[in-house]
N, C-alpha and C positions, 0 to 999 in steps of 0.2 A: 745551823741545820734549819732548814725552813719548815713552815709550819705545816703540818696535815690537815689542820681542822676547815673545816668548808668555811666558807665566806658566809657571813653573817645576809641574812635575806626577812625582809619583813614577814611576818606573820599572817595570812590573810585572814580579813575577819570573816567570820560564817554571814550571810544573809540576813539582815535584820527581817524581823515578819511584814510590813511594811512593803520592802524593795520584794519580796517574793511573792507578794503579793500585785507589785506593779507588773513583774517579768510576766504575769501568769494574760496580763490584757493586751503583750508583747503579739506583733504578728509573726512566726519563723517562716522560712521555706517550707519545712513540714508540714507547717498547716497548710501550705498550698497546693502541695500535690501530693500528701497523702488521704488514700479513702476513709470516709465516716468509720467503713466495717468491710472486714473478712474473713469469712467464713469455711474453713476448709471442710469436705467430706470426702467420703472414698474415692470417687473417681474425677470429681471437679472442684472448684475451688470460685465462692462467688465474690465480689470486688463490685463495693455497693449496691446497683441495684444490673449488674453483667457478669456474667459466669465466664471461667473459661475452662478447657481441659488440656494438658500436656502430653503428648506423645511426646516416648526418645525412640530413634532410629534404629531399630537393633538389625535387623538384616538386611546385610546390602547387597546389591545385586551383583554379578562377579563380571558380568561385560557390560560395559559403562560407554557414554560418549561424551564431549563436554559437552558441559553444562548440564546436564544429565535431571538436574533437579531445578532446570528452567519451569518444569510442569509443577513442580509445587509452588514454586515464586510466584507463577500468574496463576493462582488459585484465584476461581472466583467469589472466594468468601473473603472474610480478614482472618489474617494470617500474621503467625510472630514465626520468623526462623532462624535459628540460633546454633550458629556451627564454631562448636571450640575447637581449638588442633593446638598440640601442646609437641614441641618435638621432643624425640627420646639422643642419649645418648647412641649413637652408632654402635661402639665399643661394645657396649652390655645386650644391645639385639644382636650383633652378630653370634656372639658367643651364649646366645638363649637360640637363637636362629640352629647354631654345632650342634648344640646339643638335641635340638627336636630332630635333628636332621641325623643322630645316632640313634634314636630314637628310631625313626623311621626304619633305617637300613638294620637294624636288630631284627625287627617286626619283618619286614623280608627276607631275611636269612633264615628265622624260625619258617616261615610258611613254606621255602624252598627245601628246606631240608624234611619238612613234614610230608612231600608232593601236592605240598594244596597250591590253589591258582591263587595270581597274586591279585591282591585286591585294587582294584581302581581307582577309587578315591584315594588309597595311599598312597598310590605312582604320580596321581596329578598332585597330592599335598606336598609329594617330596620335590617331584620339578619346580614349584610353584617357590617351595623353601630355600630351594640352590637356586633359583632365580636371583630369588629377592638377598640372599647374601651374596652372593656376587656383584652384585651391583653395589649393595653397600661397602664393601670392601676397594672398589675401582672409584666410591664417592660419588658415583651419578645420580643414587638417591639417601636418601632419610627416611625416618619412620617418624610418625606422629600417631599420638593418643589420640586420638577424634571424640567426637561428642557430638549430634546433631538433634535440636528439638525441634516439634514442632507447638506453638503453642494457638489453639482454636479458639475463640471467641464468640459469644451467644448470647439471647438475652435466655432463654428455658433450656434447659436437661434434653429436650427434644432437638432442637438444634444444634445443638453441641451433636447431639448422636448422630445425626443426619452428616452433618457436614465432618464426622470421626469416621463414618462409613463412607465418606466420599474420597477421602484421603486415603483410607487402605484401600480402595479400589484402585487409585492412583497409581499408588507403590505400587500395588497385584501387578496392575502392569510393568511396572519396570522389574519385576523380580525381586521387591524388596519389602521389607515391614517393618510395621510400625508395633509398639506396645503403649496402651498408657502407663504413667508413672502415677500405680494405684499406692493410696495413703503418703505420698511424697507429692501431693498439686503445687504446697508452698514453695520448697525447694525448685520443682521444675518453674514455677512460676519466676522465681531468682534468678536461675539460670536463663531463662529467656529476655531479662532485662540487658540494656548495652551497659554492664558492667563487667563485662568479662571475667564471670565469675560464674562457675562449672558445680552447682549445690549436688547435683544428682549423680555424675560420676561414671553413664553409663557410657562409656569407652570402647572402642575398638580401635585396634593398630592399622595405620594404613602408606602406604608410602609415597613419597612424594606425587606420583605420575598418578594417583587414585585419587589423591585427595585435591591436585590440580582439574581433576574435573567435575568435583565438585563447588569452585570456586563460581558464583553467577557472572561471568560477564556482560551477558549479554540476558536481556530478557525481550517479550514481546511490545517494547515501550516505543513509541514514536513521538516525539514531542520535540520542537526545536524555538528559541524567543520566539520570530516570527514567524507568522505562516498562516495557512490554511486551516482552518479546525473541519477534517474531512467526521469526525464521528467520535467513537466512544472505543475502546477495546471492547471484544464479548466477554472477556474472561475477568480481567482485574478492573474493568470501567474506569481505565486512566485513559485520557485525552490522544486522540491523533491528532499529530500535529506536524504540518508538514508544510514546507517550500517550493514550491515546484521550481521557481527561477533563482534559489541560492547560488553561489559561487563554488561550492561541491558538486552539482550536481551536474550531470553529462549533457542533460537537457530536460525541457519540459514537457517533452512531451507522454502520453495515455494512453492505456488502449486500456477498455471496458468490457467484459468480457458476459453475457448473461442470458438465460431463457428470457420469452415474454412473459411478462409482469413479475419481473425478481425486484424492479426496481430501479434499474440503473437509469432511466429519464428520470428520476424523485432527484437521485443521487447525483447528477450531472448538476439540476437545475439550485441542489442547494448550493451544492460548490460554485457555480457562478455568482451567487447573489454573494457569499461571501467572499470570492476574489475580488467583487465591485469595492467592497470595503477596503482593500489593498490595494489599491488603482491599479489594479488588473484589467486589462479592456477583454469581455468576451465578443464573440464573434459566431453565430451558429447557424448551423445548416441543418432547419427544422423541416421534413417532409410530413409531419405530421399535425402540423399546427399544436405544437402543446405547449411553444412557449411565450406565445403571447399576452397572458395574465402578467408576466412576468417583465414583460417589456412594457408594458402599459404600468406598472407600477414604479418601474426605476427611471421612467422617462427614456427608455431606449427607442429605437429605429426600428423600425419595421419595413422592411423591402420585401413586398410579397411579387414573385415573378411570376406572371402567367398571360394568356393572349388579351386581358382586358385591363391589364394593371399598367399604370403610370412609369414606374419603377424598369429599368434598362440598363442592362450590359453590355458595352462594345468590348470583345475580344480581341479587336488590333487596337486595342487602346496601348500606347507606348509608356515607360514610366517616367518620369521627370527625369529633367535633365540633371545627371550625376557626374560627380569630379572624378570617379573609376575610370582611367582612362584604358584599363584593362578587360572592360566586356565591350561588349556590340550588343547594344539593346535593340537593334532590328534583327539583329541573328537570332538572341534570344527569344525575342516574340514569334519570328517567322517556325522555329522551334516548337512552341508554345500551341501553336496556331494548329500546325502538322496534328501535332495532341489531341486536340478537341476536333480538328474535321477527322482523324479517323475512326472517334467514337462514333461521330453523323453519319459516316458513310461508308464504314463497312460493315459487313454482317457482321449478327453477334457471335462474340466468341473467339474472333479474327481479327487480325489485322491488313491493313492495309499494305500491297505489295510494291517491291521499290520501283518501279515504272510508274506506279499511280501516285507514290511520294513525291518522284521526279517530276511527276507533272505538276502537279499543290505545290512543291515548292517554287519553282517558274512562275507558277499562277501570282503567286502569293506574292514576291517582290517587284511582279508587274503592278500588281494592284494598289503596293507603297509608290511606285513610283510615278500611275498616272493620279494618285492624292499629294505628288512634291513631295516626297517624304526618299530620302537615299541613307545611305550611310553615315553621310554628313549628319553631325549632331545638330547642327545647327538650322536643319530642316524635322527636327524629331517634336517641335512644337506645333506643325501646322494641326489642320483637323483630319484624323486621322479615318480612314475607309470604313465600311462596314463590309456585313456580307455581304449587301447584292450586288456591291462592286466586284466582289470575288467571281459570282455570279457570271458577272457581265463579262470578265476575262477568261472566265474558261468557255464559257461561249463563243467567244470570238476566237478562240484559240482551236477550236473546235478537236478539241481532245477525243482520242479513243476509245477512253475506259468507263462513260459513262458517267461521271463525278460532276458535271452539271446539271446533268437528267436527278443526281440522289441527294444536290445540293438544294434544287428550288423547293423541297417541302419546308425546309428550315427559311426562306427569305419572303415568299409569299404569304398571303392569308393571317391566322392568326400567331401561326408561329413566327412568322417573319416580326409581327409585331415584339416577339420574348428575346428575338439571336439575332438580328437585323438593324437594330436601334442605335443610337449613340447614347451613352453612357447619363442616366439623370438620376443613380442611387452614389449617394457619396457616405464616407464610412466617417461622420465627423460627433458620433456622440461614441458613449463606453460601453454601450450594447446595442449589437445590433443582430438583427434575427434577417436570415436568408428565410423567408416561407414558399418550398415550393410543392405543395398539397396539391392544389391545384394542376400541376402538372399530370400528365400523361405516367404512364409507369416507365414507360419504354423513355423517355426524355426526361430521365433524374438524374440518371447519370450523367449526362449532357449538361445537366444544370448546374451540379457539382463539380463538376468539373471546372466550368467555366466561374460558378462563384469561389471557388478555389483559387484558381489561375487571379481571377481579381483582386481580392483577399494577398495573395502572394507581391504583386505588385505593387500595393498601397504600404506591405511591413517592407520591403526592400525601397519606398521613398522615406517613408520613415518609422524606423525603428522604434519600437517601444513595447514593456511589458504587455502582450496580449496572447489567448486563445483562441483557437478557434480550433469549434466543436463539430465533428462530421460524424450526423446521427444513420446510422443502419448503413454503413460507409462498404460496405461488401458489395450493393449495388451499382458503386465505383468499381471500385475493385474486381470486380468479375472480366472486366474488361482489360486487355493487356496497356495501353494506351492509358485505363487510367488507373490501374496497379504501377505502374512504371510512373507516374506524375506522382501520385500520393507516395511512393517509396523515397522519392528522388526532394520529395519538398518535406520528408520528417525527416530527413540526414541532413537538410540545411535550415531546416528550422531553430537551431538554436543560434546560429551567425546573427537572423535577422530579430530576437530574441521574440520568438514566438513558439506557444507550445502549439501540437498538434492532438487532441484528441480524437482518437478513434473509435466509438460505438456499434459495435454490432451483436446481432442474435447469432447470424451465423458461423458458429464457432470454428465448425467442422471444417466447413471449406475454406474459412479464413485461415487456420494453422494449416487447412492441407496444402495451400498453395505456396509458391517462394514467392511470392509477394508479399503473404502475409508475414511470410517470416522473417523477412524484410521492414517494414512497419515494424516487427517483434522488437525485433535487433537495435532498434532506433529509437526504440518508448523506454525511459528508465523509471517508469510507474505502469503497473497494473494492477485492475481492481479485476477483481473474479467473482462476482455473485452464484447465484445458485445457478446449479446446473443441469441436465437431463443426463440421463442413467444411460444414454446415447454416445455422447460426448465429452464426459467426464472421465474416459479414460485418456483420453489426446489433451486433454486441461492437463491431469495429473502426469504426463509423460512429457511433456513440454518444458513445465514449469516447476518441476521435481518434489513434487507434493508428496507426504506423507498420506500413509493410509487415514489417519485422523483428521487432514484437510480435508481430505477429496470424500469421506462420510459429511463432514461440515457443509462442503458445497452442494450434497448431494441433500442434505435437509433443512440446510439454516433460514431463518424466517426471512420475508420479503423486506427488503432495505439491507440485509446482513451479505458482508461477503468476507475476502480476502483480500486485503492490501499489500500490494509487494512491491517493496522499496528499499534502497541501500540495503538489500542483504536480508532485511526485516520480511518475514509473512505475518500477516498481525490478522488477525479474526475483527473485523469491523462494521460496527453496527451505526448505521447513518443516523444521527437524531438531529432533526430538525425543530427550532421555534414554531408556537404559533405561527407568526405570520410565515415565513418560512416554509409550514408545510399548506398553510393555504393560499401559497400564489404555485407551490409544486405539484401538488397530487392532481390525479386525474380522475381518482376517483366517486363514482354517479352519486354515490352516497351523499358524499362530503357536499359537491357542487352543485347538489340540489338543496342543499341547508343555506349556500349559498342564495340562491334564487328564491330562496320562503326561509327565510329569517326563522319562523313559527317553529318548520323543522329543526330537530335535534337528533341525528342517530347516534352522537357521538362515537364516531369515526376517527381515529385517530392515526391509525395506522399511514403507511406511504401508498 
């Protein structure tokens, strides 16, 4: 028979005073990350020299959407959130389910047989009850125990309350509340650590498809390894962080959407100086002269166009000769050409008619051909014509339509000096600024256009990460000729890997036109700064803003806006470095501290 008695095992000896006295100069994990002291009291619980307070969730709202409790997650405070779900037994709810559900139909057979009216709440509890067992019964859902805390952090009793009443305002709105967990801080405190362990117990049952929307998937975060740091979140102050030429993304191109002085030149010029750092080449089309601090500091280009500047654009400039043996780069420029002389020489507002096309084009490849220039590629090197040869052949051609009489103000005097010229602005550093202030109003579009049209021809010789920025771009755009170019060069901007950024104030006639919504359609970023109580309802119907956005844009401080990207609407606020915001801002304040040192308004703002 073998033996029962346990195996013989040494005795351990108790701790000499000695060793227990070495174990005590021992360092544990304990001592590392447990606090000095905690202190619990009625409604908070302090944690050495931080308090915090515990809400559980008790009432939850009965029409829900996901993520539903994204608005707690990007609280702008610190925040613990702590959701237990414990599944039940199917079996034991349904038949607790039968029974509330005999329950119910008792309670209605008494009241009908009484003649009273039936009560409402009971009809929606009972549907609500045969709902949810039916479905349990077919298996499509489960029930789970739920738990959700919230735990608040502070350093005073005052901010703990501040930010406990900011939170049940929260809920207020979604229909739901909160309780604190009074004389239980420590417990809820436990319960909010990631040890999945539920000290407070304050429970409700919920079933699958309720408690999937409150899972976060998704919150207001943008952040990717590399990229752009366009700002800060408003709400939780995590980092936006963005790509614009990743391999996800549709393209790089922008549009900017804002009142004057929200900010969005602050906002453009920080984002350039931090794509320089990504060797991003920017590229801008400044009518206002504001970004020349900016180009004197990074060693960029400066090509200022006007009747006394050095600096020259040929439009029949051809592109390098390319192995595509599938375009016609004299087709495409004579194309190109069409473009820009119907900005010159039709009224505004119109276009040019196809009798006076028919003639510009005839014009136009006479005038390649008395510069040796045909279809033959191997003629696409000589030197290429200017306007007043165009000039000189519809003259001699002696046309109908008057297109010589409305050509010569562009080739004579000073403007012939700006659209007449052959070509002596080359695009060979990482910034470069179009400045055309100096121009006329009525010939900016003409300008943009045609530094457009250049811009386009230099990314189609060679490709490579760049921007290019077109400021108050609706003065383009008003024109059909150069809506139709700008639509037609942000749908092929990502081929030739260039993004296109579009800037303007005018919101209104930009989304009123199919132009603009065209550009829309072809930008997979837009920023939305603050907005007029004008036009803020065509922002918010466009781009399917919430009433909470569209209050946002209607008061968010200058540099703050909307960011919307893959899906994301993220509340962003621009923060720029020192030096940062002093090669960006415009403002007299600032730039007068500049010029008298002595001065100090401390100005900080964008």
């Amino acid at each position: 028979m073998p033996s029962l008695r346990a195996p013989w095992r040494p005795r351990r000896r108790p701790p000499t005073e000695p060793n227990r006295r070495f174990a005590l100069g021992e360092r544990a994990v304990a001592d590392l990350v447990a606090p000095a002291a905690i202190a619990e009291s009625r409604a908070q619980i302090a944690i050495d020299a931080n308090a915090a307070r515990i809400l559980a969730l008790t009432d939850y709202p009965r029409h829900v959407s996901p993520n539903w409790i994204g608005r707690l997650i990007d609280f702008d405070e610190p925040l613990d959130l702590s959701l237990h779900l414990e599944p039940l037994d199917s079996g034991d709810v349904v038949r607790s389910l039968t029974h509330r559900m005999v329950e119910l139909q008792s309670s209605r057979m008494l009241d009908a047989k009484g003649g009273r009216i039936a009560s409402v709440e009971r009809e929606v509890a009972y549907e609500d009850v045969e709902r949810l067992r039916d479905a349990l019964e077919r298996g499509d859902e489960r029930v789970f125990s739920t738990g959700l805390y919230l735990g608040l952090h502070g350093r005073t009793t005052g901010e703990l309350d501040d930010a406990a009443a900011r939170i049940e305002g929260v809920l207020g709105g979604m229909m739901a509340g909160a309780r604190p967990a009074l004389y239980e801080m420590l417990p809820g405190l436990l319960s909010c650590l990631p040890a999945g362990q539920d000290h407070l117990r304050r429970r409700r049952n919920l079933d699958t498809s309720s408690v999937a929307t409150m899972i976060p998937f998704g919150s207001s975060h943008l952040a990717v390894a590399r990229g752009l740091l366009y700002g800060e979140n408003v709400h939780n102050h995590s980092l936006v962080i963005f790509d614009p030429f990743s391999a996800d993304q549709e393209n790089a191109n922008k549009v900017v959407f804002a009142k004057s002085g929200a900010g969005k030149s602050y906002a453009c010029k920080v984002e350039a100086l931090r794509a320089l750092l990504l060797g991003i080449e920017y590229l801008v089309i400044d009518p206002e002269d504001e970004y020349g601090r900016i180009c004197e500091a990074v060693g960029g280009q400066m090509i200022r166009l006007s009747g006394t500047s050095a600096h020259h654009i040929n439009p029949f400039d051809l592109p390098a000769t390319t192995d595509d043996e599938g375009r016609d780069p004299l087709a495409e420029r004579v194309l190109a050409l069409q473009g820009l002389l119907a900005l010159m020489l039709a009224e505004p507002g119109a276009s040019l008619g196809p009798r006076e096309r028919g003639a510009l084009d005839a014009a136009l490849y006479e005038t390649y051909r008395d510069a040796g220039i045909t279809e033959e590629r191997a003629t696409h090197g000589r030197p290429p014509p200017v306007l007043g040869d165009l000039l000189a052949v519809l003259r001699a051609s002696d046309e109908p339509y008057g297109l010589a009489d409305r050509l010569a103000r562009y080739v004579g005097g000073s403007l012939g000096h700006v659209f007449s010229e052959r070509t002596s602005a080359s695009l060979d550093r990482p910034f470069v600024v179009f400045n055309i202030r100096d121009l006329e109003e009525e010939l900016r579009p003409v300008a943009t256009y045609l530094i457009a049209d250049h811009v386009w021809r230099e990314v189609t010789r060679d490709p490579r990460p760049r921007v290019l920025l077109i400021d108050e771009a609706w003065s383009l755009m008003r024109y059909p000729e150069g809506a139709r170019f700008l639509g037609e060069m942000a749908r092929r901007a990502r081929k030739r890997w260039l993004g296109v950024t579009t800037v303007t104030q005018d919101v209104q006639d930009f989304l009123g036109s199919a132009a603009g919504h065209t550009v829309l359609a072809n930008s997979s970023v837009q920023l939305l700064m603050r907005q007029d109580s004008s036009t803020v309802g065509i922002v918010e119907e466009t781009f399917g803003l919430s009433r909470g956005e569209r209050e946002f844009l209607l008061g968010c401080s200058k540099g703050e806006g909307l960011f919307l990207a893959r899906g994301n609407h993220i509340a962003l606020r621009v923060e720029a470095s020192p030096l940062e915001h002093a090669l960006s801002t415009t403002s007299p304040e600032f730039l007068a501290t500049l010029s008298n040192p002595e001065t100090n308004s401390g100005v900080d703002a964008p």
